[in-house]
C-alpha positions as CSV (number, residue, x, y, z in Angstrom):
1,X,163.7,150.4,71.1
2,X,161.2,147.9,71.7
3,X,161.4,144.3,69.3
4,X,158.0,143.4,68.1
5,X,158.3,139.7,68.0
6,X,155.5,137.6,65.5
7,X,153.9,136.6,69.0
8,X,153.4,140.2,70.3
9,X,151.8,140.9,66.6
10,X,149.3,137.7,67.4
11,X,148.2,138.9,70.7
12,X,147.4,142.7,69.7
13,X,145.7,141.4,66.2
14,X,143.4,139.1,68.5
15,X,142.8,142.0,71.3
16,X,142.0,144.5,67.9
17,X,137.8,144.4,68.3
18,X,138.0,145.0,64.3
19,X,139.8,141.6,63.5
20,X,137.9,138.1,62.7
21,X,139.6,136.5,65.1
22,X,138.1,138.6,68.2
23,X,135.4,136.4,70.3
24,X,132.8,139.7,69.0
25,X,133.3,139.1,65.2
26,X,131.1,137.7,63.7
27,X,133.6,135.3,62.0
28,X,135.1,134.4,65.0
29,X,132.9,131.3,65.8
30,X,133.0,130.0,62.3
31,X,137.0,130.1,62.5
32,X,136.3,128.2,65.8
33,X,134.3,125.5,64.2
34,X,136.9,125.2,61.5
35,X,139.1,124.5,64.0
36,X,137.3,121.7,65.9
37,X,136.4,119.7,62.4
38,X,139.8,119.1,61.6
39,X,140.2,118.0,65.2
40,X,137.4,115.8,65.1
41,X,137.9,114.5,61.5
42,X,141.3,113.2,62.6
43,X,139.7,111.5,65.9
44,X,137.1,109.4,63.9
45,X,139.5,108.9,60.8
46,X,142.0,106.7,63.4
47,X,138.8,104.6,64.4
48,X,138.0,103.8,60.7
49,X,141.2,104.1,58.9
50,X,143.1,101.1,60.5
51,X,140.8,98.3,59.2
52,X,141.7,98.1,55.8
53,X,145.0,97.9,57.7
54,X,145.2,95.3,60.1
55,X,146.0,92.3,57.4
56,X,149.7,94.2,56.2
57,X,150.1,95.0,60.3
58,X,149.7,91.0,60.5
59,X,152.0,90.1,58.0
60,X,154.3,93.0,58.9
61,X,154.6,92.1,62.7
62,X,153.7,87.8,61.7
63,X,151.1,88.4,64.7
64,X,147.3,86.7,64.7
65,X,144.5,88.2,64.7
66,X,143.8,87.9,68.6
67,X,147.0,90.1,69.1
68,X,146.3,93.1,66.2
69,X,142.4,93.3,67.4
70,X,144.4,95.1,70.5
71,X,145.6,97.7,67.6
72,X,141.7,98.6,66.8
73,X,140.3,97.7,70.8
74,X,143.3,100.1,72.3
75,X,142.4,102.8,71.0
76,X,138.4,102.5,71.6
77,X,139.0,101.6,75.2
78,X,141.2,104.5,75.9
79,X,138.6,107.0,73.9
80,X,135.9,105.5,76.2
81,X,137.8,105.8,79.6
82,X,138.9,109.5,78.8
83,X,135.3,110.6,77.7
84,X,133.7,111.2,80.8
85,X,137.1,112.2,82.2
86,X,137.3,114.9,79.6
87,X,134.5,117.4,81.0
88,X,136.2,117.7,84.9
89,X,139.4,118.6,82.9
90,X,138.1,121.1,81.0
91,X,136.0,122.7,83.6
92,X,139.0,122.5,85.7
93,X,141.7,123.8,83.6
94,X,140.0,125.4,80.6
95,X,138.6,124.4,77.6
96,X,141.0,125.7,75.2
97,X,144.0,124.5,77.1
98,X,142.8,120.9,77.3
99,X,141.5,120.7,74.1
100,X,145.0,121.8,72.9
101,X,146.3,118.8,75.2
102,X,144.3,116.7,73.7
103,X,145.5,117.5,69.6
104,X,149.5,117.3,71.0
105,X,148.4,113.7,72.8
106,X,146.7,112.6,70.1
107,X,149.6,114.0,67.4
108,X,152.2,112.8,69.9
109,X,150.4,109.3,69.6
110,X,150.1,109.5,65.9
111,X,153.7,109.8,65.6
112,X,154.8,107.1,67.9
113,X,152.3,104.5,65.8
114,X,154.2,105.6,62.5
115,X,157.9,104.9,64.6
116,X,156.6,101.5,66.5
117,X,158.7,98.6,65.0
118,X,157.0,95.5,67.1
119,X,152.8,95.4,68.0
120,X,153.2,95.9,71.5
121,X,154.7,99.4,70.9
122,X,151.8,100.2,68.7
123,X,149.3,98.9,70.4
124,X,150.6,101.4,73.6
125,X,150.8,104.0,71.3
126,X,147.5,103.3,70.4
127,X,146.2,103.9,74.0
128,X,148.1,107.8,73.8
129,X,146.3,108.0,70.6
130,X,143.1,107.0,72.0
131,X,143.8,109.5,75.0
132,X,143.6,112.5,73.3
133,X,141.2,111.6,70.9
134,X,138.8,111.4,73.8
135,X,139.3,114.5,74.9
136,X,138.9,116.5,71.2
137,X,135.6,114.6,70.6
138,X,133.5,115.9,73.7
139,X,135.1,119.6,74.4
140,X,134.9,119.7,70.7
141,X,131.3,119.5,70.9
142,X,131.3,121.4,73.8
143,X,133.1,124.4,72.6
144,X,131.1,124.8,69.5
145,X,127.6,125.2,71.7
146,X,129.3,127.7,73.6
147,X,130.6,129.9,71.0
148,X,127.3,129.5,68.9
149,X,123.5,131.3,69.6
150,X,120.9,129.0,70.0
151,X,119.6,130.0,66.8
152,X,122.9,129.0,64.6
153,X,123.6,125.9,66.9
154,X,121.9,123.1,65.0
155,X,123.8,124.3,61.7
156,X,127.0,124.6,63.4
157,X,126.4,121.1,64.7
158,X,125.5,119.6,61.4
159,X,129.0,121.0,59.5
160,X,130.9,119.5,63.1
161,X,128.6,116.3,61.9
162,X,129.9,116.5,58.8
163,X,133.4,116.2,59.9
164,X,132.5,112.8,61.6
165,X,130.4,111.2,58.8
166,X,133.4,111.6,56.5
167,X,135.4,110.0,58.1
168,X,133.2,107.1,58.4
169,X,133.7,107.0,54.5
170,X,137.1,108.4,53.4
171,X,138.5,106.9,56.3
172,X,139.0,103.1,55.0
173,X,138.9,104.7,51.2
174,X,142.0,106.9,52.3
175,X,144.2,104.1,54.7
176,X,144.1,101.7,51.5
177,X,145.5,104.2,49.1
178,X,148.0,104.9,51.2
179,X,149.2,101.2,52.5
180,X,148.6,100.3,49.0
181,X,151.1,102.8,47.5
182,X,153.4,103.8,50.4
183,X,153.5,101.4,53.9
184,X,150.7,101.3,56.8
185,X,153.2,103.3,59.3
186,X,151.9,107.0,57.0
187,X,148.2,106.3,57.9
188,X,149.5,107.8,61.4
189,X,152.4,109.8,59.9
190,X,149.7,111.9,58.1
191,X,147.9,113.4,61.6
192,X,151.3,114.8,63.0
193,X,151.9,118.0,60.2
194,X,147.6,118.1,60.6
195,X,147.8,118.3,64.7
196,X,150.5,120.3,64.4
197,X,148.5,123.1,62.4
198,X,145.5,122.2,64.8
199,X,147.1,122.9,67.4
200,X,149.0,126.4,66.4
201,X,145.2,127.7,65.1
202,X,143.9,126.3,68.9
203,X,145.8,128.8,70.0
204,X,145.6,131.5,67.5
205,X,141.8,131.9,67.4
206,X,140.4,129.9,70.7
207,X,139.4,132.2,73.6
208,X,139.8,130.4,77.3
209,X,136.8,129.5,79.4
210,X,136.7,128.0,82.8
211,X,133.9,127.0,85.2
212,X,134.3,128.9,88.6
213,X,133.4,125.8,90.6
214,X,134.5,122.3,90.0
215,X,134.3,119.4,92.5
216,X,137.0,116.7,93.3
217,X,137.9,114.5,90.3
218,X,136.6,110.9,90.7
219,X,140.3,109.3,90.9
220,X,138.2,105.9,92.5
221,X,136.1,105.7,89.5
222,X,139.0,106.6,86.7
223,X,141.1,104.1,88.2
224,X,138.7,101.3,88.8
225,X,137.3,101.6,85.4
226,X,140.8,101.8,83.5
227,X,141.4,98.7,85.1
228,X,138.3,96.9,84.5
229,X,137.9,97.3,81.0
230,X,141.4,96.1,79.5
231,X,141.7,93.8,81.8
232,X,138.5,91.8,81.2
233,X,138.9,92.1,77.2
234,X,142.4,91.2,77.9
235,X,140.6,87.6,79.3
236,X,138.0,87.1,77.0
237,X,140.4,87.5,74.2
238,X,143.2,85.8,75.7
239,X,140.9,83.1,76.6
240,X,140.9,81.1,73.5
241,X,144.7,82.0,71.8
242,X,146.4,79.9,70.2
243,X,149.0,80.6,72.8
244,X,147.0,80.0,75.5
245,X,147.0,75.6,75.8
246,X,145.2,76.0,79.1
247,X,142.0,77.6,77.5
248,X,139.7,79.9,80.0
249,X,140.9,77.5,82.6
250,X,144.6,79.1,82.7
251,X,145.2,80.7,86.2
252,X,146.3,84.0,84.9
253,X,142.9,84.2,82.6
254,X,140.5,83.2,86.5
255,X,143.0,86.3,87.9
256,X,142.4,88.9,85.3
257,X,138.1,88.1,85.7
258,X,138.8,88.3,89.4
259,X,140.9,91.4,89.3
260,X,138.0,92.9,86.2
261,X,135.1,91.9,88.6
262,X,136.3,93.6,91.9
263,X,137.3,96.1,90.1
264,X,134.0,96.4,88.3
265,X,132.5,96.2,91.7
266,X,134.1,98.9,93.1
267,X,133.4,101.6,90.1
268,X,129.6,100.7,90.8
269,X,130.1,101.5,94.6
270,X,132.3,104.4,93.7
271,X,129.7,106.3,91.5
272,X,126.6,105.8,93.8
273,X,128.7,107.2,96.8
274,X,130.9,110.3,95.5
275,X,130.0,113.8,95.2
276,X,130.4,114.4,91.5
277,X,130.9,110.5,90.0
278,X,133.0,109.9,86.4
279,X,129.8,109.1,85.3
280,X,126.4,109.8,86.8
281,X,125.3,106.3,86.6
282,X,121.9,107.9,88.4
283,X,121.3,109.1,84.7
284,X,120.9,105.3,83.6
285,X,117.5,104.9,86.3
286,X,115.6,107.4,83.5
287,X,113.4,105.0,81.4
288,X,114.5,105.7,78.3
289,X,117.9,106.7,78.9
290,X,119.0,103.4,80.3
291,X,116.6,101.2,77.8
292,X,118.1,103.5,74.8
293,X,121.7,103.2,76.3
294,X,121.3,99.2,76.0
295,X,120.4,99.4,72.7
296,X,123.2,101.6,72.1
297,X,125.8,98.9,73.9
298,X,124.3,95.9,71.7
299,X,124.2,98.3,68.3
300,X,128.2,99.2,68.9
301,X,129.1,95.5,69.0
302,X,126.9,94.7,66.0
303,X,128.6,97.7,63.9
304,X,132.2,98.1,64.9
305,X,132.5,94.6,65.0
306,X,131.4,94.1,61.7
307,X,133.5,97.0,60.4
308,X,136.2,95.3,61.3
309,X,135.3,92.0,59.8
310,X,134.9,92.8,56.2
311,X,137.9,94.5,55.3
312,X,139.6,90.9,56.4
313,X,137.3,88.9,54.8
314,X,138.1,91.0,51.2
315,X,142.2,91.2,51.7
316,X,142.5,87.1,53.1
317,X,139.4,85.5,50.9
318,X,139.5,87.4,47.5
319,X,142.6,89.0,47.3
320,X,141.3,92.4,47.7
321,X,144.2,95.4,47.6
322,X,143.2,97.4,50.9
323,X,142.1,100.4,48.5
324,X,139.8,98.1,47.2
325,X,138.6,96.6,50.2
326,X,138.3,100.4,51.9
327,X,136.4,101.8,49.0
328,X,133.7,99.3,49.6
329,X,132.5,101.6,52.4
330,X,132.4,104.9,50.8
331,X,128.6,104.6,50.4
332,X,128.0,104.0,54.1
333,X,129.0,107.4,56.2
334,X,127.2,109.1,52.9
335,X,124.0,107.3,52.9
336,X,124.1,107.6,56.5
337,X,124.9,111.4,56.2
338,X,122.0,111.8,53.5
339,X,119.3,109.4,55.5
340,X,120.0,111.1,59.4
341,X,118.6,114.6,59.6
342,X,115.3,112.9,57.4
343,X,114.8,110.1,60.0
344,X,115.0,113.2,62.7
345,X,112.9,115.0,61.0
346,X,110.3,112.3,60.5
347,X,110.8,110.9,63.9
348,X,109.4,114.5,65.5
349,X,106.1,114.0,63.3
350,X,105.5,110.0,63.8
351,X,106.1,107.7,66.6
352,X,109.9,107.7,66.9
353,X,109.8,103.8,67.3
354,X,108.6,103.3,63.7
355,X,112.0,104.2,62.1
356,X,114.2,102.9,65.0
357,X,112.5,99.1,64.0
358,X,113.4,99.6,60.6
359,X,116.5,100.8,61.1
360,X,117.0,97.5,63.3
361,X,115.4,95.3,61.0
362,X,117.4,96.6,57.9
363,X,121.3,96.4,60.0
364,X,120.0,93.2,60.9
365,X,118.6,91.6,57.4
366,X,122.2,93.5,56.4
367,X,124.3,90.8,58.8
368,X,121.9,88.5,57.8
369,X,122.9,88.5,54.0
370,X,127.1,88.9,54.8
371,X,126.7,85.7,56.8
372,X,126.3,84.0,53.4
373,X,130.0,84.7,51.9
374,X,131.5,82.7,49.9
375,X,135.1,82.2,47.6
376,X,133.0,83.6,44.7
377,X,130.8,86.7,46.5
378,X,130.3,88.9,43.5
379,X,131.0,92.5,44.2
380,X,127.4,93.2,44.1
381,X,126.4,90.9,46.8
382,X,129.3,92.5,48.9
383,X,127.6,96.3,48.2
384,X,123.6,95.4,49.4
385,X,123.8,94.8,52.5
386,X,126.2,97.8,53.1
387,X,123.6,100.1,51.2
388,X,121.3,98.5,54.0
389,X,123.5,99.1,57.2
390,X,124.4,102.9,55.8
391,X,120.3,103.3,55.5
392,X,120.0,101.4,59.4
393,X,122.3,103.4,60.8
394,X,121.2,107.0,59.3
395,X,117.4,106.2,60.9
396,X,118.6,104.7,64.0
397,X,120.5,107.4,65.7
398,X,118.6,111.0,65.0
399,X,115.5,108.8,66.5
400,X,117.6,106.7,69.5
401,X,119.0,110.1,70.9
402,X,116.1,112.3,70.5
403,X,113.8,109.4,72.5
404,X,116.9,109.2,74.9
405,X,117.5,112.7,75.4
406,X,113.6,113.8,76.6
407,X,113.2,113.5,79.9
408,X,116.8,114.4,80.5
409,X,117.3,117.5,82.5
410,X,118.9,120.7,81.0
411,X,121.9,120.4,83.1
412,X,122.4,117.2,83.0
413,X,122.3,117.1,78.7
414,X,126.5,117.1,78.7
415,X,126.4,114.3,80.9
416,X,124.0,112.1,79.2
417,X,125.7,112.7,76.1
418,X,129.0,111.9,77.1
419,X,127.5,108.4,78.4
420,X,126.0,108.0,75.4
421,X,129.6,108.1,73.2
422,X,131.2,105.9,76.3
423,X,128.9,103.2,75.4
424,X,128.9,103.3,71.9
425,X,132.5,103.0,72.1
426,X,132.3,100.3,74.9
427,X,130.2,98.5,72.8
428,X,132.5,98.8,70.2
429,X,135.5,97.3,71.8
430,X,133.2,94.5,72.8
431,X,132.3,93.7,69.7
432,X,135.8,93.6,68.4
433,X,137.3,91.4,71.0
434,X,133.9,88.8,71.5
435,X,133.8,88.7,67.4
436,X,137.5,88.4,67.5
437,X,137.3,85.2,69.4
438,X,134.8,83.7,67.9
439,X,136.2,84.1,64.7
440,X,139.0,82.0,66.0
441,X,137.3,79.7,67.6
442,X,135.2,79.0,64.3
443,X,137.5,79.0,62.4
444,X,139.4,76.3,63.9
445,X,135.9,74.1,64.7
446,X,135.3,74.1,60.7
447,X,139.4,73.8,59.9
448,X,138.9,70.2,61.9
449,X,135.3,70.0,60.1
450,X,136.4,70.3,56.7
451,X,139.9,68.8,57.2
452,X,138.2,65.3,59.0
453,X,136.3,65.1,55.7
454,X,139.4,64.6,53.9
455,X,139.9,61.0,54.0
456,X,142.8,58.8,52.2
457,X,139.9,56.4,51.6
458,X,136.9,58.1,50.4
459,X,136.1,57.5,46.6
460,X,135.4,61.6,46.0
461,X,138.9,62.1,47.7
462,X,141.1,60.0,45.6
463,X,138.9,61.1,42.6
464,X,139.6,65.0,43.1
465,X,143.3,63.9,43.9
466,X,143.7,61.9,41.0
467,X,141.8,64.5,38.3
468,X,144.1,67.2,40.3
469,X,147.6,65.3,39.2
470,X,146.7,64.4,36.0
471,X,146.0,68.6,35.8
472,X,149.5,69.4,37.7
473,X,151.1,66.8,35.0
474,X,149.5,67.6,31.6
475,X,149.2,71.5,32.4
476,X,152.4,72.5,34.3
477,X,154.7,69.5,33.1
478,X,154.9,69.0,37.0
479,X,156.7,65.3,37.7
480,X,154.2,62.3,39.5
481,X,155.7,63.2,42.8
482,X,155.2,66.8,42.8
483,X,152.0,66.9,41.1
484,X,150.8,64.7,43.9
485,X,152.5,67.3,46.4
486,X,150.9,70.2,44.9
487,X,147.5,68.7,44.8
488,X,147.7,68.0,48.6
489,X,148.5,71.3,49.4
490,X,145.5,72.5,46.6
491,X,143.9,70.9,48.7
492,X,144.6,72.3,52.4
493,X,145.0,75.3,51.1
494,X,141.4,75.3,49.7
495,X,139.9,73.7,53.6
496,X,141.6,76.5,55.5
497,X,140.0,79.2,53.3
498,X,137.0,77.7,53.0
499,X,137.2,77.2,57.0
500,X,138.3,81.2,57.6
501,X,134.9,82.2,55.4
502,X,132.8,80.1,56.9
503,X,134.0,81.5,60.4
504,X,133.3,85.3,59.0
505,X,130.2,84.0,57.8
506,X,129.4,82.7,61.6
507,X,130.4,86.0,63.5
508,X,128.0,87.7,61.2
509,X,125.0,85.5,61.8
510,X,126.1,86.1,65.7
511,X,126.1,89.5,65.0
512,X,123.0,89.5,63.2
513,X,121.3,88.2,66.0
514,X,123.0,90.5,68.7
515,X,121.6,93.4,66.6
516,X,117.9,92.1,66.3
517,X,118.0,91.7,70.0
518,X,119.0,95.3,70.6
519,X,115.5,95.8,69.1
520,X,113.4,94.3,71.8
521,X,114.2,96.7,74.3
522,X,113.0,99.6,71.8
523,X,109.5,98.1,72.2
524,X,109.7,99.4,75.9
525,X,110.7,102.7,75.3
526,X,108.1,105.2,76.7
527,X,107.5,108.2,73.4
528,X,105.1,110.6,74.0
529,X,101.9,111.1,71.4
530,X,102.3,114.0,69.0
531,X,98.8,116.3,69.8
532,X,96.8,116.8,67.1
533,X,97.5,120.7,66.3
């Protein structure tokens, strides 16, 4: 007698023509794409959700803020570097099987971020994190156009879109209700039971595909640019620490630019000279590709950096719970979401660099107006110029890629696309560590500023001093002594926050100005005139 085990009833329900999870019902695809959004939603959720944060993960771990930026910059690097990595893989060893790789990595990950007890074990589980998620985003992609007709693709491609924009929003929303109410470790602990049910329906319902043909993997380029690009963020960051008393000058910061700059050197040589490069730098000598990816490098630092300013800003300056400072973004990924497909739309009827400008101009004027923060920023002021960035970003990307994408050839599209994400993401993790630094550096500059103001002998000194005892004395019933003690430290207290905000309020001038100069290059960018039908 023959034992029918749950697996053996799995495999004949699938091989059954009749049942909606056979490739030829017309379900199937739809189960498929289910599949990939919650895949996707998780990957983009762990690149928002750890702002709001990165303050308890301070206070928890009694790091600064030029170790926990690694937290954030780990994971974007390791996305990046697996990216382009991701395709070979796949074509290599099947799409289904490495996209189920990539949910256990990125689950496995999950769960070592929500056991690590010190940063440095969260920061490398970070990078397994990071891993996997750059392999889910692009076969995700991937499998949906191959499982979809040409005439359903754009739908299935908006709901797959849909999956990424939420994130965007719910992601900060979600990671402050939860560090609020429970502890930062369950803003990873939630993805392992989701992974886990990602991956069992990644095998359930996903048919296997392979490419006949694949060349030699590109080992030169993955290894020279997964050294390249820690190691010379690792510098610039390290560069000004607090525990670094040598400055840029320290021998061990001069060998990690060396070791980043022949390493750099050799990726270049590497993916001019290979059969099938990482990444078909070739790509960049289109006109628009390159000119569109540049903008792309300088718009990433602009918006991930500024993403992860903010939520600091509202938890260390006004006391904001991170709920409170995560909800703040809820309007962004939705005005985006809204604002998008009508920039694409109107893009295809006017000249595409009318709404990329705007779009420019308003993330810009959006900087602009967060670089004037203050102690007493009113909510209000705090919403605008988000309105403003979620209406930039929604008309700058359907336009950017469209204008990228034209005079890209057919087969090379997946290509193009992937270096696309990779430099989004590298200007991402730019962003973060240069804005990082500066914000330190700033902070300091105005610290000294602010604190060489103080003197013993100027008459508004000892007038704020004495009105400040006489407060301490009469109000609290505080003695002479400690009345004078607490109104000195009043008083410090109020220069080193005034001397953080006024650093937040300089890295988003700077990235004001990074972001206006991503819009020169657009001028340059060759669109074609619409004919007159």
């Amino acid at each position: 007698m023959r034992v029918v085990t749950p697996s053996h009833k799995i495999r004949r329900l699938i091989r059954n023509r009749d049942s909606k999870w056979h490739p030829s019902h017309d379900l199937y695809k739809w189960f498929v794409l289910a599949n990939i959004m919650i895949g996707t939603f998780m990957a983009v959720l762990d690149a928002t959700i750890i702002n709001v944060a990165l303050p308890k993960m301070m206070s928890s771990f009694g790091v600064g803020l030029d170790t926990i930026e690694w937290v954030l910059t780990a994971y974007m690097l390791a996305l990046a570097v697996m990216l382009p990595a991701s395709a070979w893989l796949a074509d290599h060893f099947g799409y289904k099987r490495m996209y189920f790789m990539g949910m256990f990595v990125f689950t496995l990950g999950s769960f070592m971020c929500g056991m690590s007890h010190n940063e440095n074990m969260l920061i490398f589980s970070r990078v397994i994190q990071g891993l996997g998620a750059g392999i889910i985003q692009p076969l995700g992609m991937a499998i949906i156009v191959r499982e979809f007709p040409p005439k359903q693709r754009g739908l299935a491609v908006g709901f797959w879109s849909v999956a990424a924009a939420a994130s965007v929003s719910f992601g900060p929303l979600i990671g402050g209700f939860l560090v609020d109410n429970f502890n930062w470790q369950l803003i990873f602990d939630i993805n392992v039971p989701i992974g886990i049910v990602g991956m069992f329906f990644t095998i359930l319902i996903q048919r296997e595909m392979k490419q006949k043909r694949t060349g030699k993997f590109d080992i030169v380029g993955f290894i020279s640019v997964s050294l390249f690009l820690p190691i010379i963020l690792f510098a610039m960051t390290e560069g000004n620490a607090i525990t670094n008393s040598a400055g840029w000058k320290a021998p061990y910061i001069l060998a990690c630019f060396a070791i980043s700059i022949l390493a750099f050197a050799v990726f270049i040589t590497a993916e001019f000279v290979v059969e099938n490069p990482l990444i078909d730098l070739r790509l960049l000598g289109n006109w628009n590709f390159g000119i569109s990816s540049l903008v792309m490098f300088l718009f990433g630092i602009g918006m991930f950096g500024s993403t992860f300013l903010l939520p600091l800003y509202l938890q260390n300056s006004l006391g904001y719970t991170a709920l409170q400072s995560g909800s703040v973004f809820l309007p962004v990924g939705i005005i985006q979401g809204i604002v998008a497909p009508i920039s694409g739309y109107i893009s295809g009827k006017i000249n595409a660099k009318i709404p990329m400008i705007i779009g420019i101009l308003l993330m810009s004027f959006s900087f602009y107006l967060n670089a004037h923060l203050s102690f007493l920023t009113e909510h209000d002021a705090i919403m605008l110029p988000l309105y403003l960035r979620g209406f930039g970003m929604g008309i700058i990307f359907s336009a950017l890629m469209a204008v990228s994408l034209v005079d890209i050839p057919r087969e090379k599209m997946a290509q193009a696309s992937g270096i696309s994400n990779v430099v989004r993401q590298l200007g991402g993790s730019f962003g973060v560590a240069i804005l990082a630094t500066l914000l330190s550096t700033r902070v300091t500059y105005h610290a000294q500023m602010y604190g060489g103001a103080m003197q013993a002998n100027s008459p508004a000194y000892q007038t704020v001093a004495r009105d400040m005892n006489e407060s301490f004395v009469h109000n609290s019933g505080s003695s002479p002594t400690d009345a004078r003690k607490q109104s000195q430290y009043m008083m410090v207290s109020n220069v080193t926050k005034q001397a953080y905000i006024q650093g937040i309020n300089d890295d988003f001038m700077i990235a004001a100005v990074m972001t206006l100069l991503g819009g020169i290059p657009i001028i340059f960018l060759r669109v074609r005139k619409k004919k007159k039908v």
